[in-house]
Structure formats: C-alpha cells, structure tokens
PDB file with one MODEL, atoms N, CA, C and O in Angstrom:
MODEL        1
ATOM      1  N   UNK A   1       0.839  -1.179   0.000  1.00  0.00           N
ATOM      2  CA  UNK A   1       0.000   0.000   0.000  1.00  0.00           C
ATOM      3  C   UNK A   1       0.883   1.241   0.000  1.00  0.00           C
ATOM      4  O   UNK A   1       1.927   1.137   0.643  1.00  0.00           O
ATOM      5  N   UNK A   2       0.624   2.477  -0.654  1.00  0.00           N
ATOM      6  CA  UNK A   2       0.745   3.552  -0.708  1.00  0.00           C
ATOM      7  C   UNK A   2       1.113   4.104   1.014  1.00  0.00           C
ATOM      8  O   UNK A   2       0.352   3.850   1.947  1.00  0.00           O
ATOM      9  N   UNK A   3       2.227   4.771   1.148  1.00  0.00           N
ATOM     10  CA  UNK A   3       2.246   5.554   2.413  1.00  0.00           C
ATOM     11  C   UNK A   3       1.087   6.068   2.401  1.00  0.00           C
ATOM     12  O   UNK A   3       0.839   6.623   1.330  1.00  0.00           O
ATOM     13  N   UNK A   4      -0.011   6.125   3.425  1.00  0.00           N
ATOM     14  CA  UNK A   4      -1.000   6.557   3.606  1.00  0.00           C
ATOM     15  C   UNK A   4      -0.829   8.776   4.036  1.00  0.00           C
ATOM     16  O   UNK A   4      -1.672   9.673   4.047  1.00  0.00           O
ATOM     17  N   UNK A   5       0.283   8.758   4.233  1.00  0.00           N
ATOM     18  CA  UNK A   5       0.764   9.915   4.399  1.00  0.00           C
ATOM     19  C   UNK A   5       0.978  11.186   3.643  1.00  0.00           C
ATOM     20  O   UNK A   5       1.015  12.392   3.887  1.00  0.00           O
ATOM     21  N   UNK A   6       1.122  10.254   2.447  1.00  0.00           N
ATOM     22  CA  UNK A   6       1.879  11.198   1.480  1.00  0.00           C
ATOM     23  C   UNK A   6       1.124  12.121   0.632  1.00  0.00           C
ATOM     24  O   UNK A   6      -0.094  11.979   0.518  1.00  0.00           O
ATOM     25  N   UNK A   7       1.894  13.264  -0.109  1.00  0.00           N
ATOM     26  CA  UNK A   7       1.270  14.409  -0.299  1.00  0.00           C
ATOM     27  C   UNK A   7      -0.049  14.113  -1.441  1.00  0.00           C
ATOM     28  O   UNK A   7      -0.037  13.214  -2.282  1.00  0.00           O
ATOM     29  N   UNK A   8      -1.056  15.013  -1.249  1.00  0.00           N
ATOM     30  CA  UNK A   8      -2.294  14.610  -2.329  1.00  0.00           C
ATOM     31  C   UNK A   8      -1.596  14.981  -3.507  1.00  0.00           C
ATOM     32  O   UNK A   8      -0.612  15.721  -3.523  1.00  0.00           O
ATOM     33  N   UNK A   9      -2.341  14.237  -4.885  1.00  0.00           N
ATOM     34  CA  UNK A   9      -1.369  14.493  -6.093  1.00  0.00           C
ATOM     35  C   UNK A   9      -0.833  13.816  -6.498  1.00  0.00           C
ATOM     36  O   UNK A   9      -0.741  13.683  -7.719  1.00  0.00           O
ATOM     37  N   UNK A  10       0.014  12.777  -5.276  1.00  0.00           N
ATOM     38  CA  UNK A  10       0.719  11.255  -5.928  1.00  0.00           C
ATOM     39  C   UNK A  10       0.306  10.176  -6.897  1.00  0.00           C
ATOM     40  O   UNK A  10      -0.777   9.592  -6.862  1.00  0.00           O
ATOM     41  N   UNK A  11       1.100  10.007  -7.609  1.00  0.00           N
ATOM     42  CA  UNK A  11      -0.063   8.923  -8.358  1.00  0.00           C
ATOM     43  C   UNK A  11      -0.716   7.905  -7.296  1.00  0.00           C
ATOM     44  O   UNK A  11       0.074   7.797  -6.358  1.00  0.00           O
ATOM     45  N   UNK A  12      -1.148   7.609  -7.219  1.00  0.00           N
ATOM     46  CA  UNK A  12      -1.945   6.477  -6.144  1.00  0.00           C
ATOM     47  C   UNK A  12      -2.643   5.536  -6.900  1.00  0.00           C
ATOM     48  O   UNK A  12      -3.423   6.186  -7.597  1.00  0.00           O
ATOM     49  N   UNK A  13      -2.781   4.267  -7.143  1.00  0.00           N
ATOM     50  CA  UNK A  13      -3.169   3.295  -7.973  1.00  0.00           C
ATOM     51  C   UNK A  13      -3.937   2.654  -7.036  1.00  0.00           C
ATOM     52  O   UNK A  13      -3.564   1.986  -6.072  1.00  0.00           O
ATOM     53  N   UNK A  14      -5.783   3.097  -7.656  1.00  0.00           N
ATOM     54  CA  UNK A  14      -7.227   2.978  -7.354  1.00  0.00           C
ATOM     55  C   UNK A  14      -6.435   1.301  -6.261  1.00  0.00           C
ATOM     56  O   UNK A  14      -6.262   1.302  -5.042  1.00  0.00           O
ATOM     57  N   UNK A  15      -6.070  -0.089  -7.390  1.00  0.00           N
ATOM     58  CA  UNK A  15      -5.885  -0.829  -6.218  1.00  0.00           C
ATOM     59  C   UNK A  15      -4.896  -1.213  -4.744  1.00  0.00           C
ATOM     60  O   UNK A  15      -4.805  -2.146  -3.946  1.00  0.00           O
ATOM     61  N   UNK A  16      -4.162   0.336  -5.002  1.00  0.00           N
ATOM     62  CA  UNK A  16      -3.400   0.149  -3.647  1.00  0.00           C
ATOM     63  C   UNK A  16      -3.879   1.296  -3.008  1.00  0.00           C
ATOM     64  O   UNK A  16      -2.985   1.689  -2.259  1.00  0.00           O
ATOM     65  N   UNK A  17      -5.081   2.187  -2.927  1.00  0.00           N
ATOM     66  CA  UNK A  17      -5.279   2.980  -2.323  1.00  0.00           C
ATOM     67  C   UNK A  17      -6.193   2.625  -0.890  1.00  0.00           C
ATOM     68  O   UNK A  17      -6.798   1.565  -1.049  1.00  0.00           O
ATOM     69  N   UNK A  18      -6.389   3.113   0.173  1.00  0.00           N
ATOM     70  CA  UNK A  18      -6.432   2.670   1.102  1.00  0.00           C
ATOM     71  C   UNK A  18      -8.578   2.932   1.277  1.00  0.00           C
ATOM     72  O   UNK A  18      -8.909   4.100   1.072  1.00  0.00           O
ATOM     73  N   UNK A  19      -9.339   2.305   1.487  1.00  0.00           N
ATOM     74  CA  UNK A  19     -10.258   2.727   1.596  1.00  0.00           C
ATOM     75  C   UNK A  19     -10.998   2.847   2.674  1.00  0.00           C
ATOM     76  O   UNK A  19     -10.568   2.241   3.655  1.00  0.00           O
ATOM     77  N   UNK A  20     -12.476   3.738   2.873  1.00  0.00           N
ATOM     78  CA  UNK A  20     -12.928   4.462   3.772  1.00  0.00           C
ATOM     79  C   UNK A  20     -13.900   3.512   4.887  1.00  0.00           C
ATOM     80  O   UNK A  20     -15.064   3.164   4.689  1.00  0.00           O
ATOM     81  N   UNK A  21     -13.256   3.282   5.816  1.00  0.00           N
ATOM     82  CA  UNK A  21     -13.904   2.090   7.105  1.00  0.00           C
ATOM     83  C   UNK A  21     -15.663   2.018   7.289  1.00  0.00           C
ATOM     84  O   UNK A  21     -16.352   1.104   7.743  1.00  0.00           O
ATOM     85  N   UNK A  22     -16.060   3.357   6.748  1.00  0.00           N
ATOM     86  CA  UNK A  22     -17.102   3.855   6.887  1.00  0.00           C
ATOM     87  C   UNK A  22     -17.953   3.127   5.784  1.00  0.00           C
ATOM     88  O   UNK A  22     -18.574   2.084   5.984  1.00  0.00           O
ATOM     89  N   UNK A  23     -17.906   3.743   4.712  1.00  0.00           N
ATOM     90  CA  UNK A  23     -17.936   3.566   3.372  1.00  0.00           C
ATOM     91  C   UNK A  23     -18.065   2.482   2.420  1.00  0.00           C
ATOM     92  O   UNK A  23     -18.987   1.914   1.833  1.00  0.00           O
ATOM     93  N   UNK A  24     -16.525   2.387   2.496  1.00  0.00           N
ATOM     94  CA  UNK A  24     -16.146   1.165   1.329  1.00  0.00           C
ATOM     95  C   UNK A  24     -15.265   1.796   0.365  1.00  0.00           C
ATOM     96  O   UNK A  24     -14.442   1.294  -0.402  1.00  0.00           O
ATOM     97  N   UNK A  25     -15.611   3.007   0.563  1.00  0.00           N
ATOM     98  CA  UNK A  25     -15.194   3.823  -0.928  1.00  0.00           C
ATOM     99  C   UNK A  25     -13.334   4.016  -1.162  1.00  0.00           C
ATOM    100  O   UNK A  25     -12.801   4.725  -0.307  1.00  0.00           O
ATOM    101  N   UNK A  26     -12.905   3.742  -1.665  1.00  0.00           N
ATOM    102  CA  UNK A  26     -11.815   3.741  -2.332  1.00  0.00           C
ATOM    103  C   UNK A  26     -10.859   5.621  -2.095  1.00  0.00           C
ATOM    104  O   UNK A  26     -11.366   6.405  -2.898  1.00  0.00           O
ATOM    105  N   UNK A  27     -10.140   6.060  -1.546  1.00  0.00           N
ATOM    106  CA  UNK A  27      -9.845   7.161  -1.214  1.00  0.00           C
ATOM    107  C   UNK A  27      -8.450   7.429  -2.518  1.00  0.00           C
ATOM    108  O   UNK A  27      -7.311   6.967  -2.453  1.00  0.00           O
ATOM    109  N   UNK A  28      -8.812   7.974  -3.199  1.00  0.00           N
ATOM    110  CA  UNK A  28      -7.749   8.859  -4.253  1.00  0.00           C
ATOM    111  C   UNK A  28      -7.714  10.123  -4.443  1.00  0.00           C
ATOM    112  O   UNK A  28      -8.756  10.779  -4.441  1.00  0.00           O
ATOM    113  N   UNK A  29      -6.579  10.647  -4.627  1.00  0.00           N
ATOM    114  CA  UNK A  29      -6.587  11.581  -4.325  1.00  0.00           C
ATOM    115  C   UNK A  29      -7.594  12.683  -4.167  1.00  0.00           C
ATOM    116  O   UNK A  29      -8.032  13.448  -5.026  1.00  0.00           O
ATOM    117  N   UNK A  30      -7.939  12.581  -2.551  1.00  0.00           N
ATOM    118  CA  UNK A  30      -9.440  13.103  -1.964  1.00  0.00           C
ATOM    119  C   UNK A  30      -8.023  14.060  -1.087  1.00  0.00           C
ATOM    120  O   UNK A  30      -6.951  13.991  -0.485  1.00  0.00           O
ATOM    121  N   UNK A  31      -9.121  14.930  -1.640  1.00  0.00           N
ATOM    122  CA  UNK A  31      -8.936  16.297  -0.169  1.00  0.00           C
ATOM    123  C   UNK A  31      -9.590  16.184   1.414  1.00  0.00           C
ATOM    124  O   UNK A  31      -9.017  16.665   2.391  1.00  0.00           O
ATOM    125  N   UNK A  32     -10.773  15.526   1.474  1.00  0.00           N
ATOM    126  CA  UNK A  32     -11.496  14.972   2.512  1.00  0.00           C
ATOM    127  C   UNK A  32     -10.577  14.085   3.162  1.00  0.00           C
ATOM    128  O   UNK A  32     -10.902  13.593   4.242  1.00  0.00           O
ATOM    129  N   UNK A  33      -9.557  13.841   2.681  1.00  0.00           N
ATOM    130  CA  UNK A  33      -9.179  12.351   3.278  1.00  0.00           C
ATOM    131  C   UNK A  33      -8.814  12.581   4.676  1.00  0.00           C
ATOM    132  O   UNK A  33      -8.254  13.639   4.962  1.00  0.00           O
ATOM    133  N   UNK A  34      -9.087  11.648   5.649  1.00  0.00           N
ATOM    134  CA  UNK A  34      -9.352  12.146   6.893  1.00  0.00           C
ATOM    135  C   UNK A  34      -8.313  10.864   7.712  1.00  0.00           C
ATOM    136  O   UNK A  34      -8.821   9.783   7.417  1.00  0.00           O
ATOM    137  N   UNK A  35      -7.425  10.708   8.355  1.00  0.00           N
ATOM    138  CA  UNK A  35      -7.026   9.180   8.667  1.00  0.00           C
ATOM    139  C   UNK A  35      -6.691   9.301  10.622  1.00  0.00           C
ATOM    140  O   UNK A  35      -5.824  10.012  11.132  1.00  0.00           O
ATOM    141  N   UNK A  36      -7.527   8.517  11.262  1.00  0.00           N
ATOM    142  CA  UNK A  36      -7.220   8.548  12.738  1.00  0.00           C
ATOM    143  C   UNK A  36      -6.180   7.225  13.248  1.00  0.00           C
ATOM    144  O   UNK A  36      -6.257   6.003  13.119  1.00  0.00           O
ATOM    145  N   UNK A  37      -5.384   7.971  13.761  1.00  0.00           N
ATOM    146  CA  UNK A  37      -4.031   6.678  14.459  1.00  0.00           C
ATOM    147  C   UNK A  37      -3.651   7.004  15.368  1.00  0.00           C
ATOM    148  O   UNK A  37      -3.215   8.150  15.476  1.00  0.00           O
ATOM    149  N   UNK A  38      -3.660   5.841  16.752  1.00  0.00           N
ATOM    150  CA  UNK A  38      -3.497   5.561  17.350  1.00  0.00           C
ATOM    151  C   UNK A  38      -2.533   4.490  17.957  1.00  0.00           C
ATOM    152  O   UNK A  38      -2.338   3.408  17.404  1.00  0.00           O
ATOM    153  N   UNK A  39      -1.996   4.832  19.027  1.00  0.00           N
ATOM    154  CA  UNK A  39      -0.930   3.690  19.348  1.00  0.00           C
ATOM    155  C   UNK A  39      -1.646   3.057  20.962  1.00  0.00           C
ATOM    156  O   UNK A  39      -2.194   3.784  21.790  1.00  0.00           O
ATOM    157  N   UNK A  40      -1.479   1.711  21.082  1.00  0.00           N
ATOM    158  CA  UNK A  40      -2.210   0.935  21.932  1.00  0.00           C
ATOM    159  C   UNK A  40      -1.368  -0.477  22.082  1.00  0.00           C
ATOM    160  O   UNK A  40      -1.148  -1.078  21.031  1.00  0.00           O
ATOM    161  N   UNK A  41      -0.893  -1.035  23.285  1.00  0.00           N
ATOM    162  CA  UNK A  41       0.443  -1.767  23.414  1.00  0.00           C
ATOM    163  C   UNK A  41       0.741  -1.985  22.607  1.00  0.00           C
ATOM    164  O   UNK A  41       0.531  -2.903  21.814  1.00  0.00           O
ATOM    165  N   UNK A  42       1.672  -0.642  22.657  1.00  0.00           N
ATOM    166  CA  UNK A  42       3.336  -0.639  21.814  1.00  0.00           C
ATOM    167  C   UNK A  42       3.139  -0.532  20.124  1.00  0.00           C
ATOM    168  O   UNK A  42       4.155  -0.282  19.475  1.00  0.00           O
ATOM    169  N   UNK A  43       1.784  -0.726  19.367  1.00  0.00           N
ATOM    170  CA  UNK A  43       1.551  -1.039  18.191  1.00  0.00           C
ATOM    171  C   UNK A  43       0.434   0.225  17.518  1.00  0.00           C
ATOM    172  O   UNK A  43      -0.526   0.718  18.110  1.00  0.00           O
ATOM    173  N   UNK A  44       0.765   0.442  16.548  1.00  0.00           N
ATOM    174  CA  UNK A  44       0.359   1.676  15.907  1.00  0.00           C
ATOM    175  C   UNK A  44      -0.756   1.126  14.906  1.00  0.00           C
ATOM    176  O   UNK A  44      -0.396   0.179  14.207  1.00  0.00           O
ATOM    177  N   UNK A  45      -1.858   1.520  14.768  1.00  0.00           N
ATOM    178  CA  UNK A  45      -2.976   1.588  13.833  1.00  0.00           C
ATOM    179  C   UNK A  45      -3.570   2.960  13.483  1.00  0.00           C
ATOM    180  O   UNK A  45      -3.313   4.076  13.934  1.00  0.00           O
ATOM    181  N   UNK A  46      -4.661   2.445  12.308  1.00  0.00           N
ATOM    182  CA  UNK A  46      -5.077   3.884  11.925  1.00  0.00           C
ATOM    183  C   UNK A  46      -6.184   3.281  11.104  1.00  0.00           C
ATOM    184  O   UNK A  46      -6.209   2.052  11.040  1.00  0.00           O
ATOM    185  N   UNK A  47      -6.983   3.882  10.549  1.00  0.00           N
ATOM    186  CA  UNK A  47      -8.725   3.917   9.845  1.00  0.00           C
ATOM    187  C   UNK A  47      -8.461   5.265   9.335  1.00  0.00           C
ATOM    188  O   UNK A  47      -8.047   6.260   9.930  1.00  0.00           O
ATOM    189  N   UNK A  48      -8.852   5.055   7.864  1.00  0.00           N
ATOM    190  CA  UNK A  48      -8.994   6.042   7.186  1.00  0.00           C
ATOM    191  C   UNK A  48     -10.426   6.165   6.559  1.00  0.00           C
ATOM    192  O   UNK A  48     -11.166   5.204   6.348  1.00  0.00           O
ATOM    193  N   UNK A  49     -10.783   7.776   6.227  1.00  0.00           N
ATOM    194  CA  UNK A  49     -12.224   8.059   6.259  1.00  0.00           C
ATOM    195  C   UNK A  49     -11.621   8.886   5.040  1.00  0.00           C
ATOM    196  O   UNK A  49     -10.451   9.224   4.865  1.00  0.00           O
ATOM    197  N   UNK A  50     -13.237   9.226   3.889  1.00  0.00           N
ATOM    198  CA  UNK A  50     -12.802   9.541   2.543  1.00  0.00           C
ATOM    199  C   UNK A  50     -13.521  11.383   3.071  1.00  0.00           C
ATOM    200  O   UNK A  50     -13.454  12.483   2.523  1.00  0.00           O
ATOM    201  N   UNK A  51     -14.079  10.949   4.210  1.00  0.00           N
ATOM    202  CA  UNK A  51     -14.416  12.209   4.827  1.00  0.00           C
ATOM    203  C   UNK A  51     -14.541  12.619   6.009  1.00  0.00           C
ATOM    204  O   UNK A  51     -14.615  11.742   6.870  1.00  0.00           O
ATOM    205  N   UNK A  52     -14.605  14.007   6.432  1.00  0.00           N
ATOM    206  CA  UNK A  52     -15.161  13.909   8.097  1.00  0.00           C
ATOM    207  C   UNK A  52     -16.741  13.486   8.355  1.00  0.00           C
ATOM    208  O   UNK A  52     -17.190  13.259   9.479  1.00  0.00           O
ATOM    209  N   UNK A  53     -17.400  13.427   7.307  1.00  0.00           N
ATOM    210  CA  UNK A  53     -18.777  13.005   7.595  1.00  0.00           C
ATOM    211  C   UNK A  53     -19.049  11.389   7.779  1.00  0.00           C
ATOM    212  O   UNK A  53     -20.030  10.815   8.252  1.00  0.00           O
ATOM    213  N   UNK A  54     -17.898  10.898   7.265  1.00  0.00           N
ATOM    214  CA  UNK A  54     -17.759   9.431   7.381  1.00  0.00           C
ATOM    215  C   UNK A  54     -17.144   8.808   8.809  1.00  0.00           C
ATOM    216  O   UNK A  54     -17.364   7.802   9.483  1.00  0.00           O
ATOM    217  N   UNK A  55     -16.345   9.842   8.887  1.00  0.00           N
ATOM    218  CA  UNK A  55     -15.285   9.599  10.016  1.00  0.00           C
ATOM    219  C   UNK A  55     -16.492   9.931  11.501  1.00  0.00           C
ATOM    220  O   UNK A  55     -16.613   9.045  12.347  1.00  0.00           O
ATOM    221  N   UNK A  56     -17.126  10.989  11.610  1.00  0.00           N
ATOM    222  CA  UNK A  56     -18.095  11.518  12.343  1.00  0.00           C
ATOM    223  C   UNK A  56     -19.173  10.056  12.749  1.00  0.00           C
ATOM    224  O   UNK A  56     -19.345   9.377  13.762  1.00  0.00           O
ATOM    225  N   UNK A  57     -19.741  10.055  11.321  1.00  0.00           N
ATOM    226  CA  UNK A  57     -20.708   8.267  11.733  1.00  0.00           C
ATOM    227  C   UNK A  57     -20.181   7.249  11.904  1.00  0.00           C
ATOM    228  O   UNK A  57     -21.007   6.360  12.109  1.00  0.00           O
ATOM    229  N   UNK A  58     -18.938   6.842  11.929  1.00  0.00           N
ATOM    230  CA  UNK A  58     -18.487   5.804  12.540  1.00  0.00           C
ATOM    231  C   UNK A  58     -17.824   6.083  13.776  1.00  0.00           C
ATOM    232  O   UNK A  58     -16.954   5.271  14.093  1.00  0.00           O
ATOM    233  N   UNK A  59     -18.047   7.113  14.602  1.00  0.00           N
ATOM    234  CA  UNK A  59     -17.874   7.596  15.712  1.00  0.00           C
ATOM    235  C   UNK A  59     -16.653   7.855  15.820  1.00  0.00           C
ATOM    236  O   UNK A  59     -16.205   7.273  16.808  1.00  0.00           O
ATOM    237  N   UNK A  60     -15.893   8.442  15.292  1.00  0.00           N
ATOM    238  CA  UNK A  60     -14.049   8.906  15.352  1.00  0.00           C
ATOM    239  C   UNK A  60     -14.316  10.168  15.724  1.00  0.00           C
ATOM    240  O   UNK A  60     -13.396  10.963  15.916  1.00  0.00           O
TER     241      UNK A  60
ENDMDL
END
C-alpha cells in the first residue's frame, strides 16, 4: 500500500489505495481524506475516512 501519508497528487493506484472504514469507498486523491491513528500496546494503527462526515458516523 501507498504511504497513507503522502502528499495529495501522488499517483496512487485505485488498487493500492487505502479505503474508507465507513464507506467502502476507495480514497484517491481526496482532499477529505481524513485518517485517525493511534498507538495501543506498543503497536500503531489507523482507519482512514474519505471524509469527516464518514469519520463523524463511525464515531471517530
């Protein structure tokens, strides 16, 4: 997968792009893109949302 980090604009290829927990929807280069991470013993995760309205209803 694509650094989930990196600047909007990158090429990002639809099947390595990371999609929205909420949704389903496929996140390319979205301005909405919204991603929450957290660290919890010792191990780092994250959920990415294609919006804050997505991110909002799945309670983030």
């Amino acid at each position: 997968m694509v650094d989930p980090t990196s600047d909007l604009g990158e090429d990002v290829d639809e099947a390595d792009a990371p999609e929205c927990v909420n949704c389903g929807e496929k996140i390319v280069q979205s301005p909405t893109h919204r991603v929450v991470t957290w660290v919890e013993g010792g191990n780092v995760s994250s959920k990415h949302f294609c919006s804050e309205e997505c991110r909002a209803a799945h309670g983030q």
